[in-house]
ZALUM-721592 format. One record per residue (C-alpha): residue in three letters; residue number from 1; x, y, z. Coordinates in Angstrom, 2 decimals. Each point is the difference from the previous one (the first is absolute). Layout:
NODE  res    n     east    north       up
NODE  Ala  NUM        X        Y        Z
...
# end
This chain:
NODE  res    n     east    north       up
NODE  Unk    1   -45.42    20.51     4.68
NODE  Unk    2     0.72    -2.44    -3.03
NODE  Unk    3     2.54     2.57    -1.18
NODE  Unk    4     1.38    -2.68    -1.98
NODE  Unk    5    -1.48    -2.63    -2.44
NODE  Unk    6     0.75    -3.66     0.94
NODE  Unk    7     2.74    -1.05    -2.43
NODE  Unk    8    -0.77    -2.78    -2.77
NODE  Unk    9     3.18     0.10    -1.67
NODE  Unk   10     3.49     0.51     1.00
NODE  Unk   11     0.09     3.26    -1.98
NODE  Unk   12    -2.88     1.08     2.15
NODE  Unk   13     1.57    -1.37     3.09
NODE  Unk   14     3.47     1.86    -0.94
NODE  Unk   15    -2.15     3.85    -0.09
NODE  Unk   16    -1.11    -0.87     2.90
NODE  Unk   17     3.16    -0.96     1.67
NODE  Unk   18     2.08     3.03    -1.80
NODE  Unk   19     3.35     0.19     1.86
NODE  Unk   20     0.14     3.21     2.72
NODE  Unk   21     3.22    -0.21    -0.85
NODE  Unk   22     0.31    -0.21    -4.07
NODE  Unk   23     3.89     0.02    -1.72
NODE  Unk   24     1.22     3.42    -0.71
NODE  Unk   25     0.48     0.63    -3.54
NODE  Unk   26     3.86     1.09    -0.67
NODE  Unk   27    -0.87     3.89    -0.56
NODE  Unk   28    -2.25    -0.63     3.89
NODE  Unk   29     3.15    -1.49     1.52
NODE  Unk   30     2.42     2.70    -1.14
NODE  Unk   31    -2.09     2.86     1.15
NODE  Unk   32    -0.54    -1.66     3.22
NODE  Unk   33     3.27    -0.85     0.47
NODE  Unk   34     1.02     3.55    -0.51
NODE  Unk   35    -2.02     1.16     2.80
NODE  Unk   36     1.67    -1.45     2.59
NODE  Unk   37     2.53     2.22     2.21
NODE  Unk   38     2.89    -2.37     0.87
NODE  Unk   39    -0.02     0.86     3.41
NODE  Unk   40     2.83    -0.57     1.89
NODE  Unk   41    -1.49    -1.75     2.69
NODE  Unk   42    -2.25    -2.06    -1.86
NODE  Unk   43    -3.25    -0.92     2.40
NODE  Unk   44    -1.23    -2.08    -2.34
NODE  Unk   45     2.78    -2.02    -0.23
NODE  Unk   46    -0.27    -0.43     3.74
NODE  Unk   47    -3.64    -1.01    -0.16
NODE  Unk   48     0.60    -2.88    -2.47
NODE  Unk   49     0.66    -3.21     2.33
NODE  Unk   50     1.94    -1.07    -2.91
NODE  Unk   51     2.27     3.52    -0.11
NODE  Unk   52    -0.11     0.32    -3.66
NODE  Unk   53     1.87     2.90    -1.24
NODE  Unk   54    -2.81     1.73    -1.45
NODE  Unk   55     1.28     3.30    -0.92
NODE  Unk   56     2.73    -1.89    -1.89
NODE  Unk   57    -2.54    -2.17    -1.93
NODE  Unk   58    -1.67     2.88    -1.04
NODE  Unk   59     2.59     1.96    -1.17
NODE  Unk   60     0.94    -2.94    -1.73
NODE  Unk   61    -3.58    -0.52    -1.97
NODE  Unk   62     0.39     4.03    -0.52
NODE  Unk   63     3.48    -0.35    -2.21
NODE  Unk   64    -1.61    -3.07    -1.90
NODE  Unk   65     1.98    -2.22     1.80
NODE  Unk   66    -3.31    -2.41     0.85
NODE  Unk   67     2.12    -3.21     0.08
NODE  Unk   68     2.23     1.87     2.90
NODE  Unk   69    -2.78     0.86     1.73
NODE  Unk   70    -1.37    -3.24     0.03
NODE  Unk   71     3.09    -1.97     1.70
NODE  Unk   72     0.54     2.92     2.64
NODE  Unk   73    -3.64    -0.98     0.83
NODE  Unk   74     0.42    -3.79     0.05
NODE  Unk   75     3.44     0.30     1.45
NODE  Unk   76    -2.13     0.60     3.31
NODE  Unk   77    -3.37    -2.15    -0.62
NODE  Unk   78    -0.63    -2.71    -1.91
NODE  Unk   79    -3.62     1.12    -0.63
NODE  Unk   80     0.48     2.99    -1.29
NODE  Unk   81    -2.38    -0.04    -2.59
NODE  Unk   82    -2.60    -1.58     2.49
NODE  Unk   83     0.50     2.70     2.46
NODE  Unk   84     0.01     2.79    -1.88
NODE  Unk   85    -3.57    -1.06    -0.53
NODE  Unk   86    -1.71    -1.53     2.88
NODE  Unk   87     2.23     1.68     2.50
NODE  Unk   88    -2.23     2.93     2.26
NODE  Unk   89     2.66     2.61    -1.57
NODE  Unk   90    -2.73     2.63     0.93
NODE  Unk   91     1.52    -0.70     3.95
NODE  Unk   92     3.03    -1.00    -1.17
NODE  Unk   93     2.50     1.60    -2.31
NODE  Unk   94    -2.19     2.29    -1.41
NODE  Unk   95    -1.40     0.91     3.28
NODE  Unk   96     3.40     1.06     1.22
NODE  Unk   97     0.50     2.38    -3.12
NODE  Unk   98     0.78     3.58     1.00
NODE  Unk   99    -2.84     1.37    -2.74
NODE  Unk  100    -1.99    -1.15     2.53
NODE  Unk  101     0.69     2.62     2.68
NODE  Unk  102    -0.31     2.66    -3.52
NODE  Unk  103    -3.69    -1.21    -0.38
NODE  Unk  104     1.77    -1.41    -2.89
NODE  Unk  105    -1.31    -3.38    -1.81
NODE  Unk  106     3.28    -2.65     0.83
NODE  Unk  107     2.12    -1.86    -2.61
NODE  Unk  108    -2.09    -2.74    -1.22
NODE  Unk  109     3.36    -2.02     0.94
NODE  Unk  110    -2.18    -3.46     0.02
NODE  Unk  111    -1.18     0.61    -3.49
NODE  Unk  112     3.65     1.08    -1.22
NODE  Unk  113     1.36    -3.26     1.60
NODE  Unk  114    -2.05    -2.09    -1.88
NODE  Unk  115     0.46     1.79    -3.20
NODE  Unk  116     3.99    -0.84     0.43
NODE  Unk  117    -1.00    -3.43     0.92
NODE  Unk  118    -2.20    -0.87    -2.57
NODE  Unk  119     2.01     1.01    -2.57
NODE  Unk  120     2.85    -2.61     1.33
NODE  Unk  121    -2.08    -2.41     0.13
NODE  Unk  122    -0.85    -0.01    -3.25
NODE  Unk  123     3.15     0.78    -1.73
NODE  Unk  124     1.41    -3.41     2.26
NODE  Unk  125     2.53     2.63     1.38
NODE  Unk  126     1.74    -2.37     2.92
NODE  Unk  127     1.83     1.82     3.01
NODE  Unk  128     1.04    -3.45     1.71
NODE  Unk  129     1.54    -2.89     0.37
NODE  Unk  130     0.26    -3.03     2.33
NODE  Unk  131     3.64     0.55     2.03
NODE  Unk  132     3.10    -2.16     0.46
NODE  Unk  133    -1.64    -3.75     1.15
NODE  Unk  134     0.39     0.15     4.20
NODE  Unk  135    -0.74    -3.75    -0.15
NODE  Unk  136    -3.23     0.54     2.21
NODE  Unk  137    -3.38    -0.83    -0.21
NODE  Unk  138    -3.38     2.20     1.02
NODE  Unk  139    -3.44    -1.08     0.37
NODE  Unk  140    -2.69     2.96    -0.64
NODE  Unk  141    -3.28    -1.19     0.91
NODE  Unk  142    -2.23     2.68    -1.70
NODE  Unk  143     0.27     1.77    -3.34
NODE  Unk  144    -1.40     3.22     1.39
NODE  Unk  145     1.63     3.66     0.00
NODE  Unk  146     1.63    -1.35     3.05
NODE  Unk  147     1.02    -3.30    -1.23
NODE  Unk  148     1.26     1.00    -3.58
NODE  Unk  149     2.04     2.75     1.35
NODE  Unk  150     1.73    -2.07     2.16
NODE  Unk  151     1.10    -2.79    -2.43
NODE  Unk  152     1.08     2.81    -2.81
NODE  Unk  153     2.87     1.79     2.45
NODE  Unk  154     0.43    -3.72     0.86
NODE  Unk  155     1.25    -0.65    -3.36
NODE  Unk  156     1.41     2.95    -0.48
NODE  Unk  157     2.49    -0.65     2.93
NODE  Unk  158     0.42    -3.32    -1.31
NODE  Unk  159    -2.54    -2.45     1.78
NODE  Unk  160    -1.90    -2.69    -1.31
NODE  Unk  161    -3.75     1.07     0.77
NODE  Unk  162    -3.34    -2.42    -1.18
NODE  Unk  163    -3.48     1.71     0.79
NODE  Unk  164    -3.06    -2.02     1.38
NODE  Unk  165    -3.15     1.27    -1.07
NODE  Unk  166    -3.52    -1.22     0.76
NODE  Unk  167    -1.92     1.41    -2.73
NODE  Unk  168     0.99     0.01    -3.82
NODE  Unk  169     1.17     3.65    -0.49
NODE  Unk  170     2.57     2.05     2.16
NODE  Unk  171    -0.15     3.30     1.88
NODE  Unk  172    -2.35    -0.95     2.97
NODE  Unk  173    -2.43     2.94    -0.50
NODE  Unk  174     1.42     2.12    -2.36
NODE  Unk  175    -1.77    -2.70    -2.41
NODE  Unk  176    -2.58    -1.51     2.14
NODE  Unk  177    -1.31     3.35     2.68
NODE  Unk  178     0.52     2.94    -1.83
NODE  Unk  179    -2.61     2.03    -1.73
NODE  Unk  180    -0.17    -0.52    -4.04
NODE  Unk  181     0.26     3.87    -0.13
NODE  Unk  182     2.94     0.43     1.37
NODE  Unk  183     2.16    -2.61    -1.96
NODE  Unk  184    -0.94    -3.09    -2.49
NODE  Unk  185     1.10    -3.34     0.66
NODE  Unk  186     2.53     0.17    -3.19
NODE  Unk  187     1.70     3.06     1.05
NODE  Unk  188     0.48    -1.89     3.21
NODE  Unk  189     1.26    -3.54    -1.77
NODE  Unk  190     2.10     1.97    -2.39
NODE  Unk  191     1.86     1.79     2.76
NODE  Unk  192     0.56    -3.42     1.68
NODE  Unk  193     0.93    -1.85    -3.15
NODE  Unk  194     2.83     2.68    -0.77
NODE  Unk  195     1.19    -0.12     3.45
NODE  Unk  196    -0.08    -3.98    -0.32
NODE  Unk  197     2.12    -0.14    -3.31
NODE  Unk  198     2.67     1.79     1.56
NODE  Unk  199     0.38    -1.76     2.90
NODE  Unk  200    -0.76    -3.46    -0.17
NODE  Unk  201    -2.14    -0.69     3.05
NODE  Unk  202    -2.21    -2.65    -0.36
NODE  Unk  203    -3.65     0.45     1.45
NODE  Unk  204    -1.49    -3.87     0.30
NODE  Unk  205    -4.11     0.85     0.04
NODE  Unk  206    -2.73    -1.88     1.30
NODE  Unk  207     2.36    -0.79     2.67
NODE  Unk  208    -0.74     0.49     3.37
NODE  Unk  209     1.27    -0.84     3.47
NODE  Unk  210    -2.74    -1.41     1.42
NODE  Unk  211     1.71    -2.50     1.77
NODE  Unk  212     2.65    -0.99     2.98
NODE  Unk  213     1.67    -2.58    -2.30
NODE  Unk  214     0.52     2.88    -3.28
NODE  Unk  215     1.13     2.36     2.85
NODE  Unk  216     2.38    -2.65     1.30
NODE  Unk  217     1.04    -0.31    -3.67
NODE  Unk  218     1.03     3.57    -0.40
NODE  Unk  219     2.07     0.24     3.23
NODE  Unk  220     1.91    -3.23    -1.38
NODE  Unk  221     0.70     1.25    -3.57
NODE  Unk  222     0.53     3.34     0.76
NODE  Unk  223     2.24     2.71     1.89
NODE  Unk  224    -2.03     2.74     0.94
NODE  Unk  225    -4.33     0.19    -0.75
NODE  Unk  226    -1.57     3.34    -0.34
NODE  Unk  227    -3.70     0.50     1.23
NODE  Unk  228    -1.82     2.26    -2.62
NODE  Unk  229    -3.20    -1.57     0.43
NODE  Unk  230    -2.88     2.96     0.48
NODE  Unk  231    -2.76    -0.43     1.70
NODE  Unk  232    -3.62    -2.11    -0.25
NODE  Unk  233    -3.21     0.25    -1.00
NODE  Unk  234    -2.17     2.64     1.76
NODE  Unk  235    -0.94    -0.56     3.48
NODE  Unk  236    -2.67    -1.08     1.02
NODE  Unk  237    -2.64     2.65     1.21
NODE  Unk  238    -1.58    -2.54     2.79
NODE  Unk  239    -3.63     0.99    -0.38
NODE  Unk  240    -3.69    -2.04    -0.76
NODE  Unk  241    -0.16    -0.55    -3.45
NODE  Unk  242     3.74     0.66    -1.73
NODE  Unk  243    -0.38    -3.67    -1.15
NODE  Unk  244    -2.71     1.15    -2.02
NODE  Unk  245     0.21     0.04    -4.65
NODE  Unk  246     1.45     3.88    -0.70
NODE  Unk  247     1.91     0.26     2.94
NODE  Unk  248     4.20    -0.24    -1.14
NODE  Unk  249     3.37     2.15     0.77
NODE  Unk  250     1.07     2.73    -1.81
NODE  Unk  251     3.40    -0.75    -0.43
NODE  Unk  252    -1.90    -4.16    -2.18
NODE  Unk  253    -2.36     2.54    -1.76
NODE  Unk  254     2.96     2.48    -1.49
NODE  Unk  255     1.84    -3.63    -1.17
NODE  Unk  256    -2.98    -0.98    -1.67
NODE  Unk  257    -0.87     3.27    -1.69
NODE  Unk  258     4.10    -0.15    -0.58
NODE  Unk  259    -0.39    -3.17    -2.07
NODE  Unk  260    -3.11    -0.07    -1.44
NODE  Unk  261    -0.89     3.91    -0.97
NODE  Unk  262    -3.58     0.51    -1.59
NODE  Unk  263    -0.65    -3.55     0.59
NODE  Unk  264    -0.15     0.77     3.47
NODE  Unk  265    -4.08     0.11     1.66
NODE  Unk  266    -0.50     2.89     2.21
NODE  Unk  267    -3.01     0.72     1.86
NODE  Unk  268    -1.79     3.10    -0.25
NODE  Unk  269    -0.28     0.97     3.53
NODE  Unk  270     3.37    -0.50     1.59
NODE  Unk  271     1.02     0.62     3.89
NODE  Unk  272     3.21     0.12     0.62
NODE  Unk  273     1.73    -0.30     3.55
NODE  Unk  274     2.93     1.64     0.94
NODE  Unk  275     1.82     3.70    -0.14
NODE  Unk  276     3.57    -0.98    -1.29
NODE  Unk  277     1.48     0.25    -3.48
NODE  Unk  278    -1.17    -3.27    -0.93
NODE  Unk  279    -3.39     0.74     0.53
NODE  Unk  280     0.53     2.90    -1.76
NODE  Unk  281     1.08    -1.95    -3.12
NODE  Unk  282    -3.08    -2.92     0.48
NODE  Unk  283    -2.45     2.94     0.13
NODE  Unk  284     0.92     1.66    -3.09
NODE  Unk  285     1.05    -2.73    -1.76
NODE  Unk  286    -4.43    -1.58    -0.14
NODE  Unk  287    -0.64     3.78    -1.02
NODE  Unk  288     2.15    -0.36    -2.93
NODE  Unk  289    -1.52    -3.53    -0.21
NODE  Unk  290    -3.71     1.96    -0.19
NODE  Unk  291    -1.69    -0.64     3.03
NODE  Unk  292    -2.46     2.24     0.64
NODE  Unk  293     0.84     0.81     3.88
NODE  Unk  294     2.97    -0.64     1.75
NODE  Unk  295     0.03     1.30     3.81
NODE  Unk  296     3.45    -0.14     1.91
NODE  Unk  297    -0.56    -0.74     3.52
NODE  Unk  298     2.29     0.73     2.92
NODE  Unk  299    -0.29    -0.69     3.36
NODE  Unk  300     1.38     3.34     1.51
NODE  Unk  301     0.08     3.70    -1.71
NODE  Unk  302     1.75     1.31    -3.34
NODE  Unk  303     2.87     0.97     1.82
NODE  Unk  304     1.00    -2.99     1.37
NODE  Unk  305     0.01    -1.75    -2.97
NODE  Unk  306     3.27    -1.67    -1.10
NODE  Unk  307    -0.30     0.81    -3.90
NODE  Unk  308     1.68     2.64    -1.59
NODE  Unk  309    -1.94     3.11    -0.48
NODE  Unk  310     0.68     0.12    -3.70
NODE  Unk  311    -1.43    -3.89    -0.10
NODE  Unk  312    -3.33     1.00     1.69
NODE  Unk  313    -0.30     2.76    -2.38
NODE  Unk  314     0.83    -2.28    -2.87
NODE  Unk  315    -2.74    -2.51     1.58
NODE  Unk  316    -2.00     2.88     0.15
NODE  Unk  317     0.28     1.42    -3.43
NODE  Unk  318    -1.87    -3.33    -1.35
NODE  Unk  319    -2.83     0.35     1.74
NODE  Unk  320     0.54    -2.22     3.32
NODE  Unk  321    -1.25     1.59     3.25
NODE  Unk  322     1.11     0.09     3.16
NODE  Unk  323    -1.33    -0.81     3.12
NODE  Unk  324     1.75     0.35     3.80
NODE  Unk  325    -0.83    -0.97     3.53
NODE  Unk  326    -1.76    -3.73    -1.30
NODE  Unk  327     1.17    -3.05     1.17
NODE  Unk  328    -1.27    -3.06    -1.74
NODE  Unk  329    -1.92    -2.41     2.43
NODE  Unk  330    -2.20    -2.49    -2.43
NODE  Unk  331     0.15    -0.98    -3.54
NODE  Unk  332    -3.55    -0.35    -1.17
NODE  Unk  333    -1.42    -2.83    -2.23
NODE  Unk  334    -1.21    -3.42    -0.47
NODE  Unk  335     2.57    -1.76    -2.23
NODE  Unk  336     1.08     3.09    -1.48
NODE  Unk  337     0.88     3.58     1.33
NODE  Unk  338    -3.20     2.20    -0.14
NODE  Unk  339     1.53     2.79     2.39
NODE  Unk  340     1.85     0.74     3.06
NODE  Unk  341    -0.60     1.43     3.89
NODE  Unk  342     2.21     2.86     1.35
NODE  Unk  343     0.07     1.29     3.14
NODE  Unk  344     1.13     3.51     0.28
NODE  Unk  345     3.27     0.79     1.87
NODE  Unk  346     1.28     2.50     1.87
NODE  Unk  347     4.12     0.96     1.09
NODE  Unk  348     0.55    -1.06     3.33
NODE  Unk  349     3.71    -0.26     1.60
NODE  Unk  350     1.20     0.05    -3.53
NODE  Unk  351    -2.24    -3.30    -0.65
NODE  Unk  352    -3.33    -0.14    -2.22
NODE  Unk  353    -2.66    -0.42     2.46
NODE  Unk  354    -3.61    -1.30    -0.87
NODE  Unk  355    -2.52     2.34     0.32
NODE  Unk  356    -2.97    -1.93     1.86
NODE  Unk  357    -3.10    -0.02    -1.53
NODE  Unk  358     1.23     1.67    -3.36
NODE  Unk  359    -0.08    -3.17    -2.68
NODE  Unk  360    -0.86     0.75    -3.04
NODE  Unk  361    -0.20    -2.38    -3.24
NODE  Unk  362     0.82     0.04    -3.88
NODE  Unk  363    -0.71    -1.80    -2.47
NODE  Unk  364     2.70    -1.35    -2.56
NODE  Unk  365     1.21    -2.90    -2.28
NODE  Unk  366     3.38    -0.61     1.01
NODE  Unk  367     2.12     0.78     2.99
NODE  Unk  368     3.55     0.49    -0.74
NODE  Unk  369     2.68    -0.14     3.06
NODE  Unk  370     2.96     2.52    -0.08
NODE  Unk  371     0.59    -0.81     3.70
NODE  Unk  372     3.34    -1.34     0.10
NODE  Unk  373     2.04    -3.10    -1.15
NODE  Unk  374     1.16    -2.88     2.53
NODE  Unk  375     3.22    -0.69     0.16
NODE  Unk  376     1.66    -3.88    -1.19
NODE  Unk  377     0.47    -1.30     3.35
NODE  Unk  378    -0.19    -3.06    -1.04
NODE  Unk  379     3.26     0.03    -2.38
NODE  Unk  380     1.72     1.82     2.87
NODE  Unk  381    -1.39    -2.54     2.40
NODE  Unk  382     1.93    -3.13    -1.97
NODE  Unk  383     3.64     1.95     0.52
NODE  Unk  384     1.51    -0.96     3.49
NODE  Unk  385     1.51     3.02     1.83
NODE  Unk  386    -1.82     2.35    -2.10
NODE  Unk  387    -1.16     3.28     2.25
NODE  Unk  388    -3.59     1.90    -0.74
NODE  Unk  389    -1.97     2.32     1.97
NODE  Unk  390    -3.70    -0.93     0.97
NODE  Unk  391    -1.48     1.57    -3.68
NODE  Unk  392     2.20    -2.42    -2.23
NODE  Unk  393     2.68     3.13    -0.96
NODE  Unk  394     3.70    -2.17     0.06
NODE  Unk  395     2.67     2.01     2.73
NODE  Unk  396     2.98     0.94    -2.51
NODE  Unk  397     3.19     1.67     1.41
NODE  Unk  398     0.99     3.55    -2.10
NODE  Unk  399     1.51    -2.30    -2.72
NODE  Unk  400    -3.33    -1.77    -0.35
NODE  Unk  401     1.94    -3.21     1.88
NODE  Unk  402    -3.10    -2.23     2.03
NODE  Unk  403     0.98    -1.81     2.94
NODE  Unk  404     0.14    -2.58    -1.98
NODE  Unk  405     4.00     0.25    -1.14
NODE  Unk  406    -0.74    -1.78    -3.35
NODE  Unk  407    -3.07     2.45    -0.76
NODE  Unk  408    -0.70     3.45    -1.45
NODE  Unk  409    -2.76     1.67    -0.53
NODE  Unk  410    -1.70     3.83    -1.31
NODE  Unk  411    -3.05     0.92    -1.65
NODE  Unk  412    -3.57    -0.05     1.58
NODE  Unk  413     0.56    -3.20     1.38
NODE  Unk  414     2.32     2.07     2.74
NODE  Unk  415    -1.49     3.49    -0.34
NODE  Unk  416    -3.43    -1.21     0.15
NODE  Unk  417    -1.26     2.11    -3.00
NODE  Unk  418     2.23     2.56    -1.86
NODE  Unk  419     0.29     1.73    -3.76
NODE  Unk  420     2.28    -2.03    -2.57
NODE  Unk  421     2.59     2.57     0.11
NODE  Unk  422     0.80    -1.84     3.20
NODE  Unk  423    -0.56    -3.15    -0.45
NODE  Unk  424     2.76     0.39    -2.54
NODE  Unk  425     2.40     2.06     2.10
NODE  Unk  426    -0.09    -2.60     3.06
NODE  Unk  427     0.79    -2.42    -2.81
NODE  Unk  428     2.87     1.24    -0.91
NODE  Unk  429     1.30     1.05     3.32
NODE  Unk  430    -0.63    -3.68     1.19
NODE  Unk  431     2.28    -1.71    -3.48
NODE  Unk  432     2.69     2.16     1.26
NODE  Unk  433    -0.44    -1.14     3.46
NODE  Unk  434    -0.39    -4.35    -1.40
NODE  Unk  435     3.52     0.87    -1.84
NODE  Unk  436     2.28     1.82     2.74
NODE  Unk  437    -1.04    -3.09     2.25
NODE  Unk  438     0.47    -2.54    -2.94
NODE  Unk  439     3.36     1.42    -1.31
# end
């Protein structure tokens, strides 16, 4: 394979990690923007969880009126710059566009949002402002999509709202799990920062909940706590030899690569486990990284997979191969991987099936997981009264409401794995829930 030289500077590492979605130039957004039709019915508006009014945007960016553009967009999500970027708009707005039924390319409506975006951004253009003081007091414990979206409509309706954040940075894994090539940590941090400056909500990192007496402390000092809290790490795959050196999650190994860019070691033969976007992302991002052959393993056939078809292809268009029908029974080694046992599989009942008699083995240097995240029972285990079904995802009413009175909660921690898009919109939907019971 080795389409790609391993990168020894960040210039190198930057090529390699060119954004699939680059900023339009102004003359690119104004002859995109004129392409679009208006329609009256708008499917694409309708296939944004959000429901940005996207033909209005880009008429907007069409008569130069960017900064317009920009608010009707963040009038309806808080990440708007984010989203226009890492959301799947190939299955989403775009994939509702009527060119498509014309055998017509769609609006490139994710690249035109972030071209109205960025430009805000950077001019400081502000659209809010905290509302009248209700006198009450929110605890957000999470400064993901979820989280953040919740505590800015909090202060825009007027509510107090402090974030609790375990790592350093905010945005969950819009800064920590998403592929370098589809947005850089600054455009991330200077979306959040704007947002921030606006609003006044204060994010408190390096602070987790970790314990009964902090949750105790939070129910005391505050009137209503909202659960944005994600999921964590990747599961574990329960076979001989996981424990072994070269053997992590996807979801660690994107953070890493995330934080540390060319400084970051790959391997040069790379396995990785797993047919959803995620694996997807781990799999092309050691291509970019220059290993020389990175196999994509998944336990049933290429149509099962959970991954976008546009993701595989992406995957694909780096070099990575794909394999079906293997299921992973040994990792192979002494202290270190060396290789790994599959036993071929075969649909039965709608359930992957071992085929007796059919293992097969291959050798490799690391073993990346992209199998699944477990969920934080343990957090939900230290709130009294607090409902979850028997995988970890926390029972929420339609207003996001647990059965907890006191508690909210949206994001993957409820949906069990979903795009940012709506973590953001079950955010919001939950703030506006925590005020009507508050007021």
């Amino acid at each position: 394979m080795a389409e790609f030289k391993t990168p020894a500077t960040e210039t190198e590492f930057q090529a390699n990690f060119a954004q699939i979605k680059p900023i339009m130039t102004p003359n690119q957004a104004h002859y995109e923007s004129s392409r679009c039709l208006f329609c009256y019915d708008a499917p694409c508006v309708n296939a944004c969880p959000t429901g940005i009014d996207i033909p209005l945007f880009i008429k907007q960016i069409h008569s130069g009126n960017t900064g317009g553009a920009a608010k009707t967009i963040y009038q309806s999500n808080f990440f708007g710059h984010s989203c226009g970027k890492v959301c799947p708009t190939e299955v989403l707005c775009e994939g509702a566009c009527v060119y498509n039924h014309q055998g017509v390319k769609p609006i490139e409506i994710g690249r035109l949002q972030s071209f109205a975006t960025t430009k805000a951004i950077g001019e400081e253009r502000y659209f809010f402002s905290p509302g009248k003081p209700k006198g009450k007091k929110v605890a957000v414990i999470g400064a993901g999509p979820a989280g953040l979206s919740c505590a800015a409509e909090l202060r825009i309706l007027g509510f107090e709202a402090d974030v609790f954040e375990a790592k350093s940075q905010p945005s969950g894994l819009t800064v920590h799990g998403v592929a370098p090539y589809k947005i850089t940590n600054e455009e991330v941090l200077d979306e959040m920062d704007w947002l921030q400056s606006q609003l006044g909500f204060k994010i408190h990192y390096e602070h987790a909940i970790d314990s009964h007496s902090r949750v105790a402390e939070l129910e005391q000092q505050y009137d209503a706590i909202f659960l944005g809290i994600g999921l964590g790490p990747t599961s574990s795959l329960g076979i001989p030899g996981e424990d072994k050196k070269g053997v992590f999650g996807a979801v660690e190994f994107v953070e890493v690569l995330r934080r540390n860019h060319h400084h970051t070691h790959v391997e040069k033969r790379v396995v990785v486990l797993g047919g959803g976007n995620t694996a997807m992302d781990a799999a092309s991002e050691c291509a970019r990284m220059g290993a020389a052959e990175v196999s994509l393993v998944y336990r049933r056939g290429k149509e099962e997979m959970g991954a976008y078809d546009f993701e595989y292809d992406l995957a694909k268009s780096v070099g990575v191969k794909g394999l079906f029908n293997l299921s992973p029974v040994e990792i192979l080694g002494t202290d270190k991987v060396e290789g790994i046992r599959f036993v071929k599989t075969e649909m039965k009942n709608g359930k992957p099936e071992p085929i007796p008699g059919s293992e097969l083995e291959m050798a490799c240097d690391w073993v990346i997981k992209a199998t699944g995240q477990s969920k934080r029972k343990p957090l939900l285990e230290m709130i009294a009264g607090l409902n979850y079904d028997a995988s970890g995802k926390i029972t929420v009413n339609e207003n996001g409401q647990t059965s907890h009175p006191k508690y909210y909660a949206a994001g993957d921690a409820v949906s069990g794995g979903q795009e940012v898009v709506n973590a953001v919109a079950d955010g919001k939907k939950a703030a506006r829930a925590i005020a009507a019971a508050l007021v």
